[in-house]
MMTF fields as JSON, N, C-alpha, C and O atoms, coordinates in Angstrom:
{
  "mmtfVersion": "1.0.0",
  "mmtfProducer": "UNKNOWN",
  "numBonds": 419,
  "numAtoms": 420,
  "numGroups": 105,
  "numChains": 1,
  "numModels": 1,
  "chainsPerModel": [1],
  "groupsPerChain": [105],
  "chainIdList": ["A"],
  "bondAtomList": [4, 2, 8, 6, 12, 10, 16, 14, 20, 18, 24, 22, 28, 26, 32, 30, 36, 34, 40, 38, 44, 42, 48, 46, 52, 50, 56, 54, 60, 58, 64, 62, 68, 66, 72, 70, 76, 74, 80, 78, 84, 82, 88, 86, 92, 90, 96, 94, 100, 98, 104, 102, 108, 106, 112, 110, 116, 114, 120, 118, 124, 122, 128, 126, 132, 130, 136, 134, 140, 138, 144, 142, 148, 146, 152, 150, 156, 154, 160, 158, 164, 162, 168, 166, 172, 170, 176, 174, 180, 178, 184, 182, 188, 186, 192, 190, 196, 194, 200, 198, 204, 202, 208, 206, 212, 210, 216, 214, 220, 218, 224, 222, 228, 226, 232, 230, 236, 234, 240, 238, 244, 242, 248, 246, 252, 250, 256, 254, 260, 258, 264, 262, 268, 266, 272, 270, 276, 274, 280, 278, 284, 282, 288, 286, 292, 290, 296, 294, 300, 298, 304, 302, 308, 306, 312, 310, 316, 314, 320, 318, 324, 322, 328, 326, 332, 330, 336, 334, 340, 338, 344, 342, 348, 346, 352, 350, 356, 354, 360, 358, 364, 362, 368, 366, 372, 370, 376, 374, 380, 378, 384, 382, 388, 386, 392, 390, 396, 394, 400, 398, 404, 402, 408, 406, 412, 410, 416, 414],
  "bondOrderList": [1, 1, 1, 1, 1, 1, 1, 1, 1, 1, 1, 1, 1, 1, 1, 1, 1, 1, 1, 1, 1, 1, 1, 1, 1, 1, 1, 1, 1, 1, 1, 1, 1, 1, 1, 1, 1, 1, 1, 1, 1, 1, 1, 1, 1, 1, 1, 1, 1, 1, 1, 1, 1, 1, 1, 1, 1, 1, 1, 1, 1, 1, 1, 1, 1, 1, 1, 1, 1, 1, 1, 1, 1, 1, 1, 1, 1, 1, 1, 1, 1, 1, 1, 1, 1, 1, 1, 1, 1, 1, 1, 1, 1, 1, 1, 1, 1, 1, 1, 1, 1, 1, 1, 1],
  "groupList": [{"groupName": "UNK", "atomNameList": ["N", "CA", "C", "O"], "elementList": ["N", "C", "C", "O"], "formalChargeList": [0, 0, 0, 0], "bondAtomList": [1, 0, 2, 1, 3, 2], "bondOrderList": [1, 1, 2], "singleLetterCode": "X", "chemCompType": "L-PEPTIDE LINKING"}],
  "groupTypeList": [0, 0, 0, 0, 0, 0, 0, 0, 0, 0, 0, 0, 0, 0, 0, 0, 0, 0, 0, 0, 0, 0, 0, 0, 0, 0, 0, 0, 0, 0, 0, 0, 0, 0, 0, 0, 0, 0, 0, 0, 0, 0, 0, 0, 0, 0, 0, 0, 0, 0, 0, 0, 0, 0, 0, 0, 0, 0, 0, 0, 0, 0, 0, 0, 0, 0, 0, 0, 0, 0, 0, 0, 0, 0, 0, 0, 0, 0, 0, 0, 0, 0, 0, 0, 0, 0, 0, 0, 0, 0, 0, 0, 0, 0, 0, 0, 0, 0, 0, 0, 0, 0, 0, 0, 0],
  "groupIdList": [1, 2, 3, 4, 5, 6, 7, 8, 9, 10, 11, 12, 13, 14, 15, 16, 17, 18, 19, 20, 21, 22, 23, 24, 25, 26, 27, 28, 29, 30, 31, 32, 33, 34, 35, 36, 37, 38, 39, 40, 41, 42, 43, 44, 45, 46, 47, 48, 49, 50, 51, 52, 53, 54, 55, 56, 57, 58, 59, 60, 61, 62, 63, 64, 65, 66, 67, 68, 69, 70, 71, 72, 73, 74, 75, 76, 77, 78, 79, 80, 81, 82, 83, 84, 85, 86, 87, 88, 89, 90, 91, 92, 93, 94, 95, 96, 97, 98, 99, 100, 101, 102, 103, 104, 105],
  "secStructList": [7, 7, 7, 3, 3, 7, 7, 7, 1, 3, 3, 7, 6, 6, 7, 3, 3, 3, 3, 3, 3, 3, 7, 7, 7, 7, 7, 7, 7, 1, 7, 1, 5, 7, 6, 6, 1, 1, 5, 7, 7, 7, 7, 7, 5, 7, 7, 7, 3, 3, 7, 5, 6, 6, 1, 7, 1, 3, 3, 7, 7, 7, 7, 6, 6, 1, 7, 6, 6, 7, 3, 3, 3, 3, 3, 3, 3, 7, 7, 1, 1, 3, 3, 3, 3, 3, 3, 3, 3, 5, 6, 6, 7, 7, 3, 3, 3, 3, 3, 3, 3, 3, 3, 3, 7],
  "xCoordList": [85.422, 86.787, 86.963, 86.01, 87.847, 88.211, 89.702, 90.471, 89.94, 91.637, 92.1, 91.732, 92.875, 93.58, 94.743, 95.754, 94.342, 95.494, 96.235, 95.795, 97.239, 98.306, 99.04, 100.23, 98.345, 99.41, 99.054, 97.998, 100.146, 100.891, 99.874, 99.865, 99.203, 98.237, 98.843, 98.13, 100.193, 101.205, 102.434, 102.737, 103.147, 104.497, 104.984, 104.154, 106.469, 106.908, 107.358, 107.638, 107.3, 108.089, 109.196, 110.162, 108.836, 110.462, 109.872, 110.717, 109.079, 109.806, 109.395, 108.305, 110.099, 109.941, 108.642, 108.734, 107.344, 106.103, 106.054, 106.02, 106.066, 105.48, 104.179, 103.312, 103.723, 102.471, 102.755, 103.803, 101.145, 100.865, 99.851, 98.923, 99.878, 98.221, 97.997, 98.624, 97.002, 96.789, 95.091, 93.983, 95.533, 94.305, 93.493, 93.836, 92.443, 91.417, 90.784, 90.081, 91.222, 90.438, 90.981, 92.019, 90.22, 90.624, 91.603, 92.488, 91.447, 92.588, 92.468, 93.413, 91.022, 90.527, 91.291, 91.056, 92.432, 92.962, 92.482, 92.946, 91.274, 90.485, 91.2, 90.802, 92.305, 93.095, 92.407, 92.742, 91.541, 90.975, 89.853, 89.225, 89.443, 88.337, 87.405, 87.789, 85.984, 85.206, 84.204, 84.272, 83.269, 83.136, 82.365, 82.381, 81.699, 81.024, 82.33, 82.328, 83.139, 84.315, 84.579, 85.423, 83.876, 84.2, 84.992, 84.826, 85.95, 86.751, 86.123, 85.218, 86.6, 86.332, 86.373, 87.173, 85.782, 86.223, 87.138, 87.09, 88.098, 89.451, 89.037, 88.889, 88.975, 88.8, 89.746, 89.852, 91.055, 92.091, 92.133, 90.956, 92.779, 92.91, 94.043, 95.216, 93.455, 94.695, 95.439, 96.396, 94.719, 95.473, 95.55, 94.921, 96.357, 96.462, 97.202, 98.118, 96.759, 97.157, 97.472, 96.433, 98.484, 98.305, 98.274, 99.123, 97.134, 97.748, 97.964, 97.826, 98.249, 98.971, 98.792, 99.527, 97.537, 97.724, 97.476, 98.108, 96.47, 95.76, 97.001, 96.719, 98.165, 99.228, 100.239, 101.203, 99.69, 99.996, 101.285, 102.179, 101.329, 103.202, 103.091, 103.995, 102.45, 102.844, 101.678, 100.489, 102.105, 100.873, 101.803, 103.009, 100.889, 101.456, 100.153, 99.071, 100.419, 99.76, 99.825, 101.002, 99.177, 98.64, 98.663, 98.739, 98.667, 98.597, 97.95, 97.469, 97.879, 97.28, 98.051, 97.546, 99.391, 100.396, 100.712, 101.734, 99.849, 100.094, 98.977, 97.805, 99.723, 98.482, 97.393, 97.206, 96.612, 95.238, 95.785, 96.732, 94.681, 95.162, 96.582, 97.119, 96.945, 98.096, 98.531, 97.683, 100.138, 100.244, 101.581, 102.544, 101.099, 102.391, 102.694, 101.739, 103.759, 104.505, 105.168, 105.955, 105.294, 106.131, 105.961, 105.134, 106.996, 107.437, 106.624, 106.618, 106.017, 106.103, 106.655, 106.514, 107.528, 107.748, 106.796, 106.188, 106.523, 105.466, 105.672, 106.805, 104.758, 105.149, 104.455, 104.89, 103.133, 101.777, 100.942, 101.475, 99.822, 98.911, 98.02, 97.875, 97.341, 96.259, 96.444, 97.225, 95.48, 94.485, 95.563, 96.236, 95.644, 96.456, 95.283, 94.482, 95.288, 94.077, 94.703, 95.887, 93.705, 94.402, 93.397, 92.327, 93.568, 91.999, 92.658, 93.859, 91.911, 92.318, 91.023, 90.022, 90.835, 90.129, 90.563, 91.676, 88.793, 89.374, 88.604, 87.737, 88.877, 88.542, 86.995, 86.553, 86.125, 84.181, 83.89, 82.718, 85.128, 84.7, 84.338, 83.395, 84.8, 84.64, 85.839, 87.014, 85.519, 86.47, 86.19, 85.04, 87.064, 87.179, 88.102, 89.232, 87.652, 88.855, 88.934, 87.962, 89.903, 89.83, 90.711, 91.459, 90.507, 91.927, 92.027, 91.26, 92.9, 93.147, 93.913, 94.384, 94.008, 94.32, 95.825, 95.841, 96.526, 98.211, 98.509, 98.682, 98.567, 98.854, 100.145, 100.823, 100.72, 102.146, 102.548, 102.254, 103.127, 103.847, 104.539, 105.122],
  "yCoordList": [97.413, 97.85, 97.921, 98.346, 97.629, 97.111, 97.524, 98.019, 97.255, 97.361, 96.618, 96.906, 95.758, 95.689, 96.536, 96.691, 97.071, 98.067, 97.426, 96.625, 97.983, 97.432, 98.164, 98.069, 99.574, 100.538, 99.661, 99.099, 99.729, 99.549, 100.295, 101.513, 99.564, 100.554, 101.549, 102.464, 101.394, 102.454, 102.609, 102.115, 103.329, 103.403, 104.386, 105.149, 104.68, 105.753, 107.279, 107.523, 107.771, 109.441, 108.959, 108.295, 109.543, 109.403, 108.063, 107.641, 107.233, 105.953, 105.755, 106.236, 105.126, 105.025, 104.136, 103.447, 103.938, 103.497, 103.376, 104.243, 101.349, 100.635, 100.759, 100.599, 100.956, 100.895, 100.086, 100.102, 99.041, 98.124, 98.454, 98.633, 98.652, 98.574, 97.733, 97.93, 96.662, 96.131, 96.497, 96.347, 96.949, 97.123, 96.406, 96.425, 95.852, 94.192, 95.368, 96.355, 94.941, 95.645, 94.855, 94.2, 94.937, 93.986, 94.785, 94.171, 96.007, 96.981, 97.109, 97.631, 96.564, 96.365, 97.666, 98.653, 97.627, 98.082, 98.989, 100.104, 98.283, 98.973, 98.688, 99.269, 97.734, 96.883, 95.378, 94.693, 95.058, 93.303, 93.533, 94.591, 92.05, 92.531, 91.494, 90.554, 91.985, 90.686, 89.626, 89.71, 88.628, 87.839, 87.988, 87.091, 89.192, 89.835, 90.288, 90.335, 90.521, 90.703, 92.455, 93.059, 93.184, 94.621, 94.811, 94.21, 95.947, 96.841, 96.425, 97.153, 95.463, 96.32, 97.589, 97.575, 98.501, 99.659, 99.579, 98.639, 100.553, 100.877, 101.09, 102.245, 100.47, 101.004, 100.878, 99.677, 101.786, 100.738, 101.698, 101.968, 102.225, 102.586, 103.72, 103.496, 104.838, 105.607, 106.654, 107.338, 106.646, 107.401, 106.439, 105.403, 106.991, 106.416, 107.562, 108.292, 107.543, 108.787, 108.804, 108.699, 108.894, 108.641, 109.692, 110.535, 110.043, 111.478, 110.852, 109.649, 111.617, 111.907, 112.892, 113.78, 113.379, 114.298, 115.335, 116.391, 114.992, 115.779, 116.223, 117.171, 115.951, 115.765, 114.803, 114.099, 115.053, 113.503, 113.331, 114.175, 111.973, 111.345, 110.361, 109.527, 110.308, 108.864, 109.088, 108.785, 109.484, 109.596, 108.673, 108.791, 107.869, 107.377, 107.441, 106.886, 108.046, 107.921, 106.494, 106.133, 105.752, 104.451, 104.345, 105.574, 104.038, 103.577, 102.144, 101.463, 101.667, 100.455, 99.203, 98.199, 99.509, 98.473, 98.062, 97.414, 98.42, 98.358, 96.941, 96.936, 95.534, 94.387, 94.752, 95.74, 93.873, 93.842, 93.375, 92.589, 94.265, 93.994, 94.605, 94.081, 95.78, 96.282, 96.445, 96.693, 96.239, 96.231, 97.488, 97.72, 98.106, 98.957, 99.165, 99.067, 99.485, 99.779, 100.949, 101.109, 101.76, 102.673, 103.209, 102.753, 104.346, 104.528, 106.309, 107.244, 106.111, 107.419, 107.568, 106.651, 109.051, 109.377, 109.533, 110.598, 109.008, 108.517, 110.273, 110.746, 110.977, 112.091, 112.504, 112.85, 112.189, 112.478, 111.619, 110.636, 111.326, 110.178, 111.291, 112.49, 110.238, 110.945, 109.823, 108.904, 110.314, 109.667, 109.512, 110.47, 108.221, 107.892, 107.45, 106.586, 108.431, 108.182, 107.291, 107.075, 106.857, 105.823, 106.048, 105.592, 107.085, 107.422, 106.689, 106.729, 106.221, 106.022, 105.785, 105.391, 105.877, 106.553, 105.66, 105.194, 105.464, 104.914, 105.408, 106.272, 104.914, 105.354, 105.627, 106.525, 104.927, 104.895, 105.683, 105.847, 106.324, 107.497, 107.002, 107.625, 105.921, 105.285, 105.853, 105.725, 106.4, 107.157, 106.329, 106.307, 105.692, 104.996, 105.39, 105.442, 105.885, 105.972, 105.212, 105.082, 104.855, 103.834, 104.689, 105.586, 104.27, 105.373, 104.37, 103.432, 104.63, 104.405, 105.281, 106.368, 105.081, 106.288, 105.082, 103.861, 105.703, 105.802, 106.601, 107.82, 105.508, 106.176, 106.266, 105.244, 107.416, 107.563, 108.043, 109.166, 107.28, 107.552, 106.528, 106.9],
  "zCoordList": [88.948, 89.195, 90.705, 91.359, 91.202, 92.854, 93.132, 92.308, 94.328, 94.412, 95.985, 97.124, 95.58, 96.989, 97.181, 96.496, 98.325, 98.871, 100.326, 101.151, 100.26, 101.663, 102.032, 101.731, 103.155, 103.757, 105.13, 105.42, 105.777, 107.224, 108.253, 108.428, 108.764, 110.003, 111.063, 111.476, 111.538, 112.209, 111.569, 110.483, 112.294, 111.703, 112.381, 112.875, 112.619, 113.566, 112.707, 111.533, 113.443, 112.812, 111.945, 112.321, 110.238, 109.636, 109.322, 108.532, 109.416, 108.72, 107.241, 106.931, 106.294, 105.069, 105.252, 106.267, 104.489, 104.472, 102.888, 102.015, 102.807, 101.738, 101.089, 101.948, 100.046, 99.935, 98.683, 98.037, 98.326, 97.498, 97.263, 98.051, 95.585, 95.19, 94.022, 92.981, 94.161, 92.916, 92.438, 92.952, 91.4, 90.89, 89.54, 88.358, 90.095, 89.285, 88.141, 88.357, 87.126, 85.977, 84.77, 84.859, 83.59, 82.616, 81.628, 81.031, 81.486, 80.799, 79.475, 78.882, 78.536, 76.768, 76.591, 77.287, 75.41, 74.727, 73.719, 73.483, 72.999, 72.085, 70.635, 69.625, 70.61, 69.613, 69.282, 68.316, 70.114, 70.19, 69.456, 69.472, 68.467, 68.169, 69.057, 69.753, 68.801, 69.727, 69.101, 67.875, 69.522, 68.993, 67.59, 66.747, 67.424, 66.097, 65.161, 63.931, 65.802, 64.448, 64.908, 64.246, 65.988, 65.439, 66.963, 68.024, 66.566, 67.494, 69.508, 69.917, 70.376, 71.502, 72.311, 73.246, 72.162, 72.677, 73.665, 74.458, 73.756, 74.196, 76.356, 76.755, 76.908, 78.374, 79.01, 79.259, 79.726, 80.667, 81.838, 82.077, 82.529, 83.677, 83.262, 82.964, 83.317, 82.948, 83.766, 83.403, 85.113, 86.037, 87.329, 87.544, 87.998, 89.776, 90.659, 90.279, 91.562, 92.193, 93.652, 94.304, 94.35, 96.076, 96.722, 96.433, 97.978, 98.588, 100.037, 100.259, 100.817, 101.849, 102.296, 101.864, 103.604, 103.976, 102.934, 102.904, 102.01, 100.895, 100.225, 99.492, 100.177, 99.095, 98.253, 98.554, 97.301, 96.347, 96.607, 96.662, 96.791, 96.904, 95.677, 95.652, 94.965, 93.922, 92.663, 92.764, 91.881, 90.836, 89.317, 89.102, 88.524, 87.364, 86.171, 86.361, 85.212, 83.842, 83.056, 83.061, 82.529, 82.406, 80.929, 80.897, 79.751, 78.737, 78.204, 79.11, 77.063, 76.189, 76.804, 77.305, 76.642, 76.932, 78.337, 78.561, 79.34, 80.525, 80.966, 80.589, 82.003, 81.928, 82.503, 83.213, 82.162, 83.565, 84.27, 84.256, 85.653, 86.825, 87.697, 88.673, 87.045, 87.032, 88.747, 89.604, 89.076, 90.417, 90.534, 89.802, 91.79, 92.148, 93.111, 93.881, 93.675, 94.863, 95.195, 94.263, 95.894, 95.992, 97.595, 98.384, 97.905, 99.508, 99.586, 98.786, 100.972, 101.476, 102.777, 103.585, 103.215, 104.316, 105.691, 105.58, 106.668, 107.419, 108.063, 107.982, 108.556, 108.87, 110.621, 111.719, 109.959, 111.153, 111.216, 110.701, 111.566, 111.408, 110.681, 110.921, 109.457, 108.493, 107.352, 107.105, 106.883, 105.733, 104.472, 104.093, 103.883, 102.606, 101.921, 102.277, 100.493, 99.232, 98.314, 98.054, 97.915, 96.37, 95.837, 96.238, 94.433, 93.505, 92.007, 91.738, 91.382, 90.157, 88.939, 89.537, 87.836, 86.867, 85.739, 85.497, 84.76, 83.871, 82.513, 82.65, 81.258, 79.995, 80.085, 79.367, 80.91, 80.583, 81.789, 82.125, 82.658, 83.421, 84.562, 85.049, 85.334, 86.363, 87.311, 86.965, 88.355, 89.589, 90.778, 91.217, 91.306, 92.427, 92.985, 92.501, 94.572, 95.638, 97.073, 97.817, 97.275, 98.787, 99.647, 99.259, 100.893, 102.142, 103.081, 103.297, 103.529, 104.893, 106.334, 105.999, 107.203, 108.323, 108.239, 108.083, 108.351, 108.965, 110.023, 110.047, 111.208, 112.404, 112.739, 112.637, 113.178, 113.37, 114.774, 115.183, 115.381, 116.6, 117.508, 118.527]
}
Protein backbone atom coordinates (compact mmCIF):
# COMPACT_ATOMS: atom_id res chain seq x y z
CA UNK A 1 0.00 0.00 0.00
CA UNK A 2 1.70 3.42 -1.17
CA UNK A 3 0.35 6.85 -1.99
CA UNK A 4 1.15 9.63 -4.20
CA UNK A 5 0.62 12.76 -2.53
CA UNK A 6 0.74 16.48 -4.01
CA UNK A 7 0.76 19.39 -1.41
CA UNK A 8 2.34 22.66 -2.83
CA UNK A 9 5.88 23.14 -1.10
CA UNK A 10 4.95 27.10 -0.21
CA UNK A 11 2.12 29.09 -0.30
CA UNK A 12 1.24 32.53 1.19
CA UNK A 13 -0.88 33.56 4.35
CA UNK A 14 -4.70 32.81 3.63
CA UNK A 15 -4.15 30.97 0.55
CA UNK A 16 -6.57 28.22 -0.34
CA UNK A 17 -4.00 24.94 -0.62
CA UNK A 18 -4.85 21.94 -3.14
CA UNK A 19 -4.07 18.71 -1.96
CA UNK A 20 -4.05 15.30 -4.09
CA UNK A 21 -3.92 11.99 -2.84
CA UNK A 22 -3.98 8.88 -4.71
CA UNK A 23 -3.87 6.00 -2.99
CA UNK A 24 -2.36 2.31 -4.89
CA UNK A 25 -4.28 -0.41 -3.18
CA UNK A 26 -6.37 -3.07 -4.78
CA UNK A 27 -9.62 -2.45 -2.50
CA UNK A 28 -10.85 -6.85 -2.43
CA UNK A 29 -14.31 -6.36 -1.51
CA UNK A 30 -14.61 -9.70 0.12
CA UNK A 31 -17.68 -10.23 -2.64
CA UNK A 32 -15.05 -11.98 -5.42
CA UNK A 33 -14.46 -15.34 -5.33
CA UNK A 34 -10.83 -16.66 -6.16
CA UNK A 35 -9.30 -19.17 -8.23
CA UNK A 36 -10.26 -22.22 -5.66
CA UNK A 37 -13.86 -21.06 -5.82
CA UNK A 38 -13.93 -19.57 -2.06
CA UNK A 39 -14.75 -15.93 -0.74
CA UNK A 40 -11.58 -13.42 -1.15
CA UNK A 41 -11.40 -11.92 2.06
CA UNK A 42 -12.84 -8.44 2.22
CA UNK A 43 -9.54 -5.82 2.50
CA UNK A 44 -10.17 -2.06 1.23
CA UNK A 45 -9.05 1.05 2.71
CA UNK A 46 -11.43 2.35 5.06
CA UNK A 47 -10.22 5.48 6.50
CA UNK A 48 -8.11 8.62 5.22
CA UNK A 49 -7.42 11.34 7.25
CA UNK A 50 -5.50 14.86 6.72
CA UNK A 51 -3.99 16.93 9.57
CA UNK A 52 -2.67 20.18 9.58
CA UNK A 53 -0.85 21.42 12.21
CA UNK A 54 -1.94 18.22 14.25
CA UNK A 55 -5.57 19.19 13.20
CA UNK A 56 -7.52 17.22 10.84
CA UNK A 57 -8.89 19.26 7.81
CA UNK A 58 -10.18 16.33 5.58
CA UNK A 59 -11.10 12.97 6.91
CA UNK A 60 -13.43 10.36 4.65
CA UNK A 61 -14.81 6.82 5.72
CA UNK A 62 -14.29 4.29 2.76
CA UNK A 63 -16.60 1.42 1.98
CA UNK A 64 -16.79 -1.96 -0.57
CA UNK A 65 -18.01 0.20 -3.41
CA UNK A 66 -15.29 2.57 -3.47
CA UNK A 67 -12.37 1.67 -6.77
CA UNK A 68 -8.88 0.61 -6.33
CA UNK A 69 -6.60 2.95 -6.19
CA UNK A 70 -8.98 5.52 -4.90
CA UNK A 71 -8.11 9.36 -5.63
CA UNK A 72 -8.98 12.61 -3.70
CA UNK A 73 -8.74 16.14 -3.59
CA UNK A 74 -9.70 18.65 -1.34
CA UNK A 75 -8.57 22.45 0.00
CA UNK A 76 -6.90 23.62 3.14
CA UNK A 77 -6.50 27.18 4.48
CA UNK A 78 -2.59 27.74 4.32
CA UNK A 79 -2.13 29.35 7.81
CA UNK A 80 1.69 28.87 9.18
CA UNK A 81 4.34 26.68 7.85
CA UNK A 82 3.99 23.00 9.42
CA UNK A 83 3.59 19.56 8.76
CA UNK A 84 0.44 18.21 6.51
CA UNK A 85 -0.31 14.27 7.54
CA UNK A 86 -2.00 11.91 5.22
CA UNK A 87 -2.66 8.61 7.50
CA UNK A 88 -4.90 6.09 6.10
CA UNK A 89 -5.77 2.39 7.30
CA UNK A 90 -6.97 -0.62 6.00
CA UNK A 91 -9.16 -3.88 6.71
CA UNK A 92 -5.65 -6.41 7.59
CA UNK A 93 -4.60 -3.46 9.88
CA UNK A 94 -2.05 -1.85 7.76
CA UNK A 95 -1.49 2.09 8.96
CA UNK A 96 0.44 4.14 6.66
CA UNK A 97 1.29 7.77 7.05
CA UNK A 98 3.25 10.23 4.69
CA UNK A 99 3.79 14.36 5.48
CA UNK A 100 5.05 16.94 4.16
CA UNK A 101 6.21 20.60 5.57
CA UNK A 102 4.07 23.51 3.92
CA UNK A 103 5.92 26.50 4.05
CA UNK A 104 4.01 29.66 4.36
CA UNK A 105 5.07 33.11 3.80
Amino acid sequence: MSALVNIPETAAPGEIVDIKVLLQHPMETGFRTGPDGKLVPRNIIHSLRCLYLSEEVFAAELFPAVTANPFFAFTLVAETTGEVEILWADDAGEEQRQSQTLTVG
